[in-house]
C-alpha positions in Angstrom: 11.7 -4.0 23.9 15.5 -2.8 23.9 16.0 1.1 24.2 17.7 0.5 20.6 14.9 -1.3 18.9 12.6 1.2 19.9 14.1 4.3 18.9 15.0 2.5 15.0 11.2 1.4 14.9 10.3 4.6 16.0 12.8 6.6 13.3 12.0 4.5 10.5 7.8 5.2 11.0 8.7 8.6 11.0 10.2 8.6 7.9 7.9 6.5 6.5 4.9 8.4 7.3 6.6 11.5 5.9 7.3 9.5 2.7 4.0 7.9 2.5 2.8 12.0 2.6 5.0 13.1 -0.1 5.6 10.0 -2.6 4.4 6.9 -0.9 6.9 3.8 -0.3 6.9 3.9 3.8 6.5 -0.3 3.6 9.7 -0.1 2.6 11.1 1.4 5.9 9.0 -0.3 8.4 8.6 -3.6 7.2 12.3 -4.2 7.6 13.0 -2.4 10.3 10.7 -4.5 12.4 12.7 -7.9 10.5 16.0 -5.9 11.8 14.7 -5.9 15.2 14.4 -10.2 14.8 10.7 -10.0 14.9 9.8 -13.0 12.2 8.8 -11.9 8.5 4.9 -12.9 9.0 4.7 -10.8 12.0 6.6 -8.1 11.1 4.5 -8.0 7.6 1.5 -7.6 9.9 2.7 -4.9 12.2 4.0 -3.0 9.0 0.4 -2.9 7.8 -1.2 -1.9 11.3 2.0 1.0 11.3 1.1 2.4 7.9 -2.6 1.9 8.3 -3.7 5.9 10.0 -2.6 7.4 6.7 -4.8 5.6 4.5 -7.6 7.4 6.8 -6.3 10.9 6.3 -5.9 10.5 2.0 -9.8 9.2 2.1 -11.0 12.3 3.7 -9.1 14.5 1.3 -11.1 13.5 -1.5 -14.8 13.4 0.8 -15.9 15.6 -2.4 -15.0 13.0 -4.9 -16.5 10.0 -3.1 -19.5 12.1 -2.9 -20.0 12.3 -6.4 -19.8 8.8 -7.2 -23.0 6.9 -7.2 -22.8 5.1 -4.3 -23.7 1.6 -5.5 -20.1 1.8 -7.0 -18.9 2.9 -3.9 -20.3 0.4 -1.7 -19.2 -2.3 -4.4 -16.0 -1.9 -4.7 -15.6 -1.6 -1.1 -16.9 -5.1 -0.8 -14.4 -5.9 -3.0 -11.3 -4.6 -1.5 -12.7 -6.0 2.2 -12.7 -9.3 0.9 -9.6 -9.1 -0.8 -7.5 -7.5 2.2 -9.2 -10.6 4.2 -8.1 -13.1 1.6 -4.7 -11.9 1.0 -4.7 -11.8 5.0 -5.6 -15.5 5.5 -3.0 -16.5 2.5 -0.6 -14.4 4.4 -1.1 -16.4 7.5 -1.0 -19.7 5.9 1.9 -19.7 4.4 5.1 -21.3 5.8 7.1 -18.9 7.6 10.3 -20.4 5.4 8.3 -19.8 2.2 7.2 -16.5 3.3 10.8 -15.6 4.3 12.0 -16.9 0.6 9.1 -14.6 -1.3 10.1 -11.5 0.7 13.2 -10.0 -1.3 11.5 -10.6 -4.4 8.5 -9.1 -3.2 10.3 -6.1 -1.5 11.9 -5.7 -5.5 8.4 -6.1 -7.2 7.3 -3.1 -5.3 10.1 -1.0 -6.2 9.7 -1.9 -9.8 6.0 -0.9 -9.3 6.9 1.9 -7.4 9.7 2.9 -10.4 7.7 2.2 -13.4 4.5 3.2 -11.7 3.8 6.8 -13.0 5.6 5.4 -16.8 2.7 2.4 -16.4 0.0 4.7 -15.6 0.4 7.2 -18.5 0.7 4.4 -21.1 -2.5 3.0 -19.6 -4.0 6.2 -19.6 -3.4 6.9 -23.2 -4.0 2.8 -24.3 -7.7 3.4 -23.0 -8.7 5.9 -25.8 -7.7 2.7 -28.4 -10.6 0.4 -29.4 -11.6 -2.0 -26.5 -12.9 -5.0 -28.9 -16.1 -4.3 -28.2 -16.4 -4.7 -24.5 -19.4 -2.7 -23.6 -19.8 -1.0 -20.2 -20.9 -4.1 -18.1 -17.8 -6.2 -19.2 -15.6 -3.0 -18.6 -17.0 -2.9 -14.9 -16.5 -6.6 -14.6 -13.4 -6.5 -15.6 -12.8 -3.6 -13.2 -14.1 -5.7 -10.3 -11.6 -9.2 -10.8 -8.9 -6.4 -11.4 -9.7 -4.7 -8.2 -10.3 -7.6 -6.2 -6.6 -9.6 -7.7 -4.8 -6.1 -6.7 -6.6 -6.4 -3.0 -5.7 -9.5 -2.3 -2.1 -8.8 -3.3 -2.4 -5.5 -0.9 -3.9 -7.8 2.1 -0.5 -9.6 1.7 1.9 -7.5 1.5 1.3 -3.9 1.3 4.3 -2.3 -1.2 3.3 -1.1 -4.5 -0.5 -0.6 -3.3 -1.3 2.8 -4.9 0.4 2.5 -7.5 -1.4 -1.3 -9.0 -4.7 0.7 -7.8 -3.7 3.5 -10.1 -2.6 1.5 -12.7 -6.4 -0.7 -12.8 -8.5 2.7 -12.6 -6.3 4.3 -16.0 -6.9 0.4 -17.7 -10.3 0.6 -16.6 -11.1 4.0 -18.3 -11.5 6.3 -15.5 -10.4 9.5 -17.0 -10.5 12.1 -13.6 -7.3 11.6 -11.9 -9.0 13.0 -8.5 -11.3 10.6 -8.8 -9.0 7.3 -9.4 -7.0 8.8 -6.2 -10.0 9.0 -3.7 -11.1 5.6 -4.7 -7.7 4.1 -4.6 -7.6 5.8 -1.1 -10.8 4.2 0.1 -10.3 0.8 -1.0 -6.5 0.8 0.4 -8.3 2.2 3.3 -11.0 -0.8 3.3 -8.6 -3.8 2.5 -6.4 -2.3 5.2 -8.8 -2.3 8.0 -9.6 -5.6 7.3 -6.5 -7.2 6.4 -5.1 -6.0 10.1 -8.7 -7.2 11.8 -7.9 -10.2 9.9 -4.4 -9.8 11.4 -5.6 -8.9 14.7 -7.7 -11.8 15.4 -5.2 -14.6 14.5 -2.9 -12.8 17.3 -0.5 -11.8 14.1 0.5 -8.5 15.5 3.0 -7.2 18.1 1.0 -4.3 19.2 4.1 -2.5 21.6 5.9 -2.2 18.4 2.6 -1.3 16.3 1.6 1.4 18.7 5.0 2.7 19.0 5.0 3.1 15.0 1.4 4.1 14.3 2.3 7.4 16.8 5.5 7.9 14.8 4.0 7.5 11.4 1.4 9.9 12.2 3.7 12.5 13.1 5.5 11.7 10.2 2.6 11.9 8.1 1.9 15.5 9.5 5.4 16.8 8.7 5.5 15.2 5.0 2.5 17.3 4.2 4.4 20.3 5.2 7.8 19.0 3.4 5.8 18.1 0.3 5.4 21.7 -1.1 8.9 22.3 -0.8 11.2 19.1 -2.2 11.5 18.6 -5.5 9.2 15.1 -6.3 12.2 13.7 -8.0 14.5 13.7 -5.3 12.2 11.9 -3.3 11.1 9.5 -6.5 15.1 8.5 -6.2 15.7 8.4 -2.5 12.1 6.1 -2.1 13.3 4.0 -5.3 17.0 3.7 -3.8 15.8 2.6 -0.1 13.4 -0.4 -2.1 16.5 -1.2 -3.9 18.8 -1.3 -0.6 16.2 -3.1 1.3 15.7 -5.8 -1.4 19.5 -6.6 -2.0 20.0 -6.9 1.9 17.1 -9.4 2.1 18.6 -11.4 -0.7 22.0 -11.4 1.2 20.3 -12.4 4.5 
């Protein structure tokens, strides 16, 4: 790997370990900084999810007493869940055309921003739309419901990872889960889950370049680290902006490419 390829893979999983720490949106530095580098867009959507995967670790033990409170039949079903929707999006990932793939990438790149924009907006509205009347869906239609959501957002999240959180957010308000804790340390184990197997998934079809993943996994760790420390002292809208602005950047130079 050039001297110049490393050092950019390594700068951009720095940042985006201390973004993912603070606000979230690192996918949208490492993804197309490995694409920059001429690694092809399957591949590089791979070794973005491998990069970004350590964090997802970190958030889950955060919340250990949250988890701990939930039965854990719901636990261990909605893990199912997001495993096999990390593998499927995984496997739809690898099957399709790199050309196609390459075509879907802008407009995925902007659908995340949008998500990532509109997200908190989304998840209050949601929040408050829950206390309406529900036509008479009782509990077991509310948790079946809650399961296809969860299992559409993890397939999306085996594919391609930008905008994760956010969707998972977004299905826990809908759902009716009214601790905010609580929708955050299950959205952190499930991204965890689908993670870990969307990049075994990965990792058995020979998907990822692991020089460049290893490289970026130790830089978005140390990333991670510093974010935590930066995230008491910048103000959340600055980083809203400068997260929103890179998605925006990154899309329009894909759709130029």
């Amino acid at each position: 790997m050039p001297i110049e390829h490393a050092l950019l893979l390594a700068v951009a999983a720095l940042a985006a370990g201390a973004l993912n720490a603070i606000a979230g949106g690192g996918s949208f530095l490492t993804f197309p900084a490995l694409v920059f580098t001429g690694m092809p867009p399957i591949a590089a959507n791979a070794t973005s999810a491998v990069a970004v995967s350590p964090g997802y670790l970190g958030s889950t033990l955060g919340f250990r007493a949250e988890l701990a409170a939930l039965p854990r039949r719901r636990l261990w079903t909605e893990a199912a869940l997001a495993a096999t929707g990390g593998v499927l999006g995984a496997l739809l990932l690898l099957v399709t055309p790199a050309a196609t793939f390459r075509a879907l990438v802008p407009w995925l790149l902007l659908f995340a921003t949008a998500v990532f924009a509109f997200g908190p907006w989304l998840v209050r509205h949601l929040a408050a739309a829950r206390n309406a009347p529900v036509g008479g869906m009782d509990g077991s239609t509310r948790d079946r419901a809650r399961h296809v959501g969860l299992l559409a957002v993890a397939v999306y999240g085996g594919y391609f990872n930008g905008g994760l959180g956010i969707l998972l957010m977004a299905l826990y308000a809908v759902a009716g889960e009214t601790r905010i804790h609580t929708s955050n340390a299950l959205k952190n184990l499930n991204s965890l889950v689908l993670s870990l197997l969307s990049v075994m998934t990965f990792a058995l079809a020979g998907a990822i370049a692991w020089g460049p993943a290893l490289l970026m996994m130790a830089a978005a760790t140390a990333g991670g680290y510093l974010g935590a420390r930066w995230a008491r002292r910048l103000p959340a809208a600055a980083v809203r902006a400068l997260v929103i602005g890179t998605g925006l950047v990154m899309s329009a130079a894909f759709f130029t490419r």
